[in-house]
N, C-alpha and C positions, 0 to 999 in steps of 0.2 A: 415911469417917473424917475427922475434923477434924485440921488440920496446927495446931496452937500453937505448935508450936517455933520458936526464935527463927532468924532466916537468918545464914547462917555468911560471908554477905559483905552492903556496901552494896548497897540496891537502886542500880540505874542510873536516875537519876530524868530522865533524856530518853525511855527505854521507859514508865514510869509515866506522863509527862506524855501522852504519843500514845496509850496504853492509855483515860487517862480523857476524851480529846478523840474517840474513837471510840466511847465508850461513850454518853458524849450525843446525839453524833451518831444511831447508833442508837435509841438512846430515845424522840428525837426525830422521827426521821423525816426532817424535814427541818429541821438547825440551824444558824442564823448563827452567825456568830464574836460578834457580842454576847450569843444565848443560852448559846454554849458559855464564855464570860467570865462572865455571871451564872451558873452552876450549879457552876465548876471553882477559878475563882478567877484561872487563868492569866492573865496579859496579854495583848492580845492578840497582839501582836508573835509570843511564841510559839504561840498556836492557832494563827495563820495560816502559820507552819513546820510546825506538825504535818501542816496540812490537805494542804498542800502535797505534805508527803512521803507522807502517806495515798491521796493521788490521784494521786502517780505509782507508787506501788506497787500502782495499783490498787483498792483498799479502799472508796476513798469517789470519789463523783464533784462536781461543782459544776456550779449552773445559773448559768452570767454573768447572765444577765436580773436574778434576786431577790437572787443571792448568796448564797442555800444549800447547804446537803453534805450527803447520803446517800448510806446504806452499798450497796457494791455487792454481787453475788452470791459477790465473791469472798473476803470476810466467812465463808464457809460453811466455808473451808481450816479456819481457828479455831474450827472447833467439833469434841469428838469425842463430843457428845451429842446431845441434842435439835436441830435446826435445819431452815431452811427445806425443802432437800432432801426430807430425810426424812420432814417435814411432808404437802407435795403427793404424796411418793410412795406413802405409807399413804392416803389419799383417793381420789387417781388409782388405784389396785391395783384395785379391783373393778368402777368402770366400764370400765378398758381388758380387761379379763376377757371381762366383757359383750359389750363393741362388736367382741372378736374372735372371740368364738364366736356373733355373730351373722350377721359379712359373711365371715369365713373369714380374713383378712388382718392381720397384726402391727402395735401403733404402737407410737409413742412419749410422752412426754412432757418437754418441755424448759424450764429455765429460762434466761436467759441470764445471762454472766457473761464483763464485762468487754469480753469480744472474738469470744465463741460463744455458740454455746446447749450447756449440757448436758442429756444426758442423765439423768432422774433416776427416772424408770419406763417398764419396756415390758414389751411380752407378745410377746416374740418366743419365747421359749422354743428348743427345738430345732426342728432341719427346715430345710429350704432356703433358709426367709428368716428365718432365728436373725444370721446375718453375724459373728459373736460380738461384738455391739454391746451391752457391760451399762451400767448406771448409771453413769454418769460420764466416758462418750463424748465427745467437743468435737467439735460439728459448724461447720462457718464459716457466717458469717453470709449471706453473700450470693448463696451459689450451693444452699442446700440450702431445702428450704418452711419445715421452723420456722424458719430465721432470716428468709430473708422474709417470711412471716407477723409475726414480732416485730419486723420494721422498719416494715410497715407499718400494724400498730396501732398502736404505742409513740408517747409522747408528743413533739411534734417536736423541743423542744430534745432529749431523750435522743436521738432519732434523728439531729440532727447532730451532737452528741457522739462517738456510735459511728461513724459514719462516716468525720466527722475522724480519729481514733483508727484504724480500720483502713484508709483512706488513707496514715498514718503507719507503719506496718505491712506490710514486704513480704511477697511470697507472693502466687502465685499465684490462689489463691480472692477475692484484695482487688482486682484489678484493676478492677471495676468501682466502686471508692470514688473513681475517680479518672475516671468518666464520669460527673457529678450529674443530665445532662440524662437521659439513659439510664438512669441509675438510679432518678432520680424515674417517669417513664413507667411504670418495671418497678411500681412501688410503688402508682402510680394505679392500675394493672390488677388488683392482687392486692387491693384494697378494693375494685375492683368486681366480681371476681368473687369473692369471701368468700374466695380460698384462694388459695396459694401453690404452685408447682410447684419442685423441685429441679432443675437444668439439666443439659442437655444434656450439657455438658461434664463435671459432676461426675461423673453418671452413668456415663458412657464411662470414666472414668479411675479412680472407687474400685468399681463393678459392671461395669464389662466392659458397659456399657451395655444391660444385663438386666434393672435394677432403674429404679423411678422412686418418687417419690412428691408425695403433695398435702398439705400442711398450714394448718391453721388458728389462730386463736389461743382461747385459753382466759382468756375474759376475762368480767366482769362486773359491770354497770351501773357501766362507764369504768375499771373496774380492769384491769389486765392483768399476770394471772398469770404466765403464759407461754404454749408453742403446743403442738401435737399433730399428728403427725403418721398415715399411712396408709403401708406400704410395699405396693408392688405387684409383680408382674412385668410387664416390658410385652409378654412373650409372652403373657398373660391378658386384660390389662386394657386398655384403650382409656383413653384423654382423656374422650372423649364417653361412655362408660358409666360411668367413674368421676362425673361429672357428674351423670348421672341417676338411679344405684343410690348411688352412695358420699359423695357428700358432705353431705348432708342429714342423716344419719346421723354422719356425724363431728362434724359441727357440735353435732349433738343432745348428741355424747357428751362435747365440749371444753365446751359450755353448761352442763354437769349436775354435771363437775368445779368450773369454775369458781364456782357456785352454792354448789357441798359445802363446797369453800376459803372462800369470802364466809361462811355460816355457821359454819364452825369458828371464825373469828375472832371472831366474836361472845360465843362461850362461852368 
């Protein structure tokens, strides 16, 4: 139903003005402060308060290099309908179906946002590796596979972006934003071996070091959607059979996602 009624107080026109400088933003994809002065009208003096306040709240980020802003995942809070989440998790739903009633093992699928990857579909259902992990999970980025997976695909200025960002950020899980030599290495390794391991540590401290897992990213023809992960037990599964039985197969299943995604945009 349409609202006509007139508002019973003044709008606050510094929320208007950030409402319509993230609107562009969005539309745009990726918009300067002169695009967003030609479409808004604002000066720029205040787009560039907006922006400001936009990316430290989070919302939007900036690349120094071009001088652009795009909307982050965290743009998704402000939605209570249609959005990206919900987008991939209706696409993702029937291959991750598929890919676990074919190897027997539960995943994931994650976008990131801001400082993690969420969760935003899996097929863990019930049973021993359900963990009660639904939609909307925050897994850290450094120590679990979909976030290394998504560091090491992701485009590099976003990559030192986030970095920076949870460098700046304590907590435990970030310590390694604060070894770059160490952490690059980790990152060369996980593009060359196509996939991502959760560590050691995570493992021990939120599994009781029972669980593990591999992920990969979900990406297509240089897009990158987000990742996918595999959970295992490693009372089961090895390194090395995961290797050889499991990842060809995940990969197939994050390739066939990401393809679905690329074509749904189209339509």
């Amino acid at each position: 139903m349409n609202n006509t009624s007139k508002p019973s107080f003044k709008p606050v026109e510094a929320v208007a003005r950030a409402l319509k400088v993230l609107r562009v933003v969005n539309e745009e994809k990726q918009a300067s402060v002169a695009a967003i002065h030609k479409q808004t009208g604002l000066d720029k003096a205040t787009i560039v308060r907006m922006l400001e306040t936009l990316n430290h709240e989070g919302y939007v980020t900036k690349d120094p290099e071009r001088a652009v802003y795009s909307v982050t995942a965290r743009t998704l809070l402000l939605s209570q309908g249609y959005d990206k989440s919900r987008w991939i998790a209706g696409i993702a739903e029937p291959t991750l179906a598929r890919f676990r009633n074919t190897i027997g093992w539960p995943s994931d699928i994650a976008l990131f946002d801001f400082d993690a990857m969420v969760v935003v579909q899996t097929s863990r259902g019930s049973g021993p590796l359900s963990f009660n992990r639904q939609p909307g999970f925050r897994s850290p980025m450094l120590v679990t596979s979909i976030g290394l997976a998504y560091l090491a695909f992701c485009p590099d200025e976003e990559r030192e972006q986030i970095i920076e960002r949870l460098a700046a950020t304590p907590g435990d899980w970030n310590r390694l934003a604060h070894e770059p030599a160490r952490l690059a290495k980790l990152l060369d390794q996980v593009r060359k071996d196509g996939f991502a391991m959760m560590s050691d540590e995570y493992s021990s401290s939120v599994f009781a070091s029972n669980v593990w897992a591999i992920g990969v990213s979900v990406m297509h023809e240089g897009k990158l959607f987000g990742t996918m992960n595999v959970m295992l037990l490693k009372s089961a599964v090895s390194l090395a059979y995961a290797r050889k039985n499991l990842l060809i197969p995940l990969q197939e299943a994050a390739a066939e996602i990401a393809r679905n995604l690329a074509e749904s945009q189209r339509h």
